[in-house]
N, C-alpha and C positions, 0 to 999 in steps of 0.2 A: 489387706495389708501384706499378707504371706505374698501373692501373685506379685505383686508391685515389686518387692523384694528381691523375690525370685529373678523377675524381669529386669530390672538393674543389675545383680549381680551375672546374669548371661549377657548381657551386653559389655559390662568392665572384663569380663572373661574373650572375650570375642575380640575385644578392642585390645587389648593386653599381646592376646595370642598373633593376629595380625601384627602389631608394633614386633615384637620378637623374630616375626620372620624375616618382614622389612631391614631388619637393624644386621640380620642374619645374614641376609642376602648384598649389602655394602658390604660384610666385614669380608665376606667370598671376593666381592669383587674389588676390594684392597689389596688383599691380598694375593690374585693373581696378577695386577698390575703392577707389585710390587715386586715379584717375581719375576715377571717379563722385562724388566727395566732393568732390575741386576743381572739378571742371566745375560741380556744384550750385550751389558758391558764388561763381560768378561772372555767374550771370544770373537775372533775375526773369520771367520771362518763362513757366516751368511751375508759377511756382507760384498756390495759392488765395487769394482774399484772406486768409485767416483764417492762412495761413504767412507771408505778407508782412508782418502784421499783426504776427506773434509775431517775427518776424525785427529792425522796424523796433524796436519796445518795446524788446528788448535792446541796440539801437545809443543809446537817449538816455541819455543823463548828465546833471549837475545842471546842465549850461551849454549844452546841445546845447539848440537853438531849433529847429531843421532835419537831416535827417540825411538819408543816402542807402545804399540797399541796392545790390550789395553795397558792404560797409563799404571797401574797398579803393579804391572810386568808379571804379574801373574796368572798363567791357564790353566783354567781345570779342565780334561778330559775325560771321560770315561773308557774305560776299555772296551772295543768295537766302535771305538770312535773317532772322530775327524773333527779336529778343532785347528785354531788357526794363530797365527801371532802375525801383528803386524809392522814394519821396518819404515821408517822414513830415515833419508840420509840427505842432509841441507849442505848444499856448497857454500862453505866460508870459507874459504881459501882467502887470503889476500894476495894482491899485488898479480891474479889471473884476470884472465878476459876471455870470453867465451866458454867453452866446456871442456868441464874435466872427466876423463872416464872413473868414477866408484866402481869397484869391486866390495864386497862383501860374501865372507864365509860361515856357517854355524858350526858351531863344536858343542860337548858336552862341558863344562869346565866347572866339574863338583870334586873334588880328590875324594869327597866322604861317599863317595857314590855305592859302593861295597858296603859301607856298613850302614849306610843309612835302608839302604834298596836291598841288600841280601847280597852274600860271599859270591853268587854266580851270574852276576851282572855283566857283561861289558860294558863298557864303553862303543863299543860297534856297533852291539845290540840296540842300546838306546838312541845310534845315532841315525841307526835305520828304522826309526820311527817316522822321519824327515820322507815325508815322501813329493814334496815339491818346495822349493825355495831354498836348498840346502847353498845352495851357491848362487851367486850373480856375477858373471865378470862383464868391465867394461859398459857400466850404464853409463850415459852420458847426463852428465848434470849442467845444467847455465850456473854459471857465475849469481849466487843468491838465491836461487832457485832452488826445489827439493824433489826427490823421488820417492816414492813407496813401493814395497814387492810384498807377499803373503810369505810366511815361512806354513805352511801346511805339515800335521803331524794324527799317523795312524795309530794309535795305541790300539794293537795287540792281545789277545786273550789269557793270560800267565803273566802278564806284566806288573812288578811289583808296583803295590796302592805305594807310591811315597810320593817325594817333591824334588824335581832334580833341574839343578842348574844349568842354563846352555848362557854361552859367548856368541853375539855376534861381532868378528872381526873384521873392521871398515881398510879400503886401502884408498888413495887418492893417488891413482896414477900404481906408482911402483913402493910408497910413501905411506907410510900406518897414517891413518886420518883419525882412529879410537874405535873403542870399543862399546857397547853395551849389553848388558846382562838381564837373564829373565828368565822366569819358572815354569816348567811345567810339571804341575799335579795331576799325578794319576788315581782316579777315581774307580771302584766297585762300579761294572757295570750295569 
């Protein structure tokens, strides 16, 4: 009767310990898929034109002019790093035919920039984090039609960990078309 005992209880032990690594091994691969899925969508930075492209489309609505990827308008970078923000500008113009040339510019546009980020910030400083997209003159847009460009950003080693506001400034022609606003967080590398 002991042996029999025995034998059952190393088997419920066997089968117990299996089920645990099993349930173990889903919870791992939860959770990096979980992971992979937010982390995608909070930076533009890996991706193609042609996903940035299909990303910005589904962010306009019938009133969006301007839109920015990610939708959250928020990026996190870490410092030594390269992360990316994405711009679509949709021609609504009325009363045009054919194309109009968009201009757009970035700026930093935080006033609290100093006390949020520390007393020896610039503003130049932060702006020269922009290392490709800081401008676009004269893209041609159709009539209904939209464009996207990457604004690309190097965060720096000594760059204060905060969250700072940049302005993209839209023109239509010579003509303010709007603006839109979005974050970048600086992250411990």
């Amino acid at each position: 009767m002991k042996t029999l005992n025995k034998k059952a209880a190393m088997e419920m032990s066997v089968g117990t310990i299996v089920t645990i690594v099993l349930l173990m091994s889903v919870l791992v691969l939860g959770l990096v898929l979980t992971t992979n899925i937010f982390k995608g969508a909070t930076n533009a930075v890996d991706m193609t034109n042609d996903q940035l492209t299909d990303q910005i489309s589904k962010l306009f609505s019938k009133d969006e002019k301007i839109v920015i990827y990610p939708e959250s308008r928020l990026v996190q970078i870490k410092q030594e790093a390269i992360g990316a923000v994405g711009i679509g500008i949709k021609n609504k113009l009325t009363g045009t035919a054919g194309e109009t040339k968009f201009s757009y510019t970035v700026s930093v546009s935080d006033p609290d920039l100093q006390k949020k980020c520390g007393a020896d910030i610039r503003t130049s400083d932060v702006e020269s984090w922009i290392t490709a997209g800081r401008e676009q003159i004269n893209m041609p847009i159709a009539s209904g039609d939209f464009a996207n460009e990457k604004i690309r950003f190097e965060i720096p080693v000594g760059a204060p960990l905060c969250t700072i506001r940049f302005s993209a400034n839209v023109l239509a022609g010579t003509q303010t078309y709007g603006s839109v606003r979005f974050d970048v967080q600086v992250l411990a590398k």
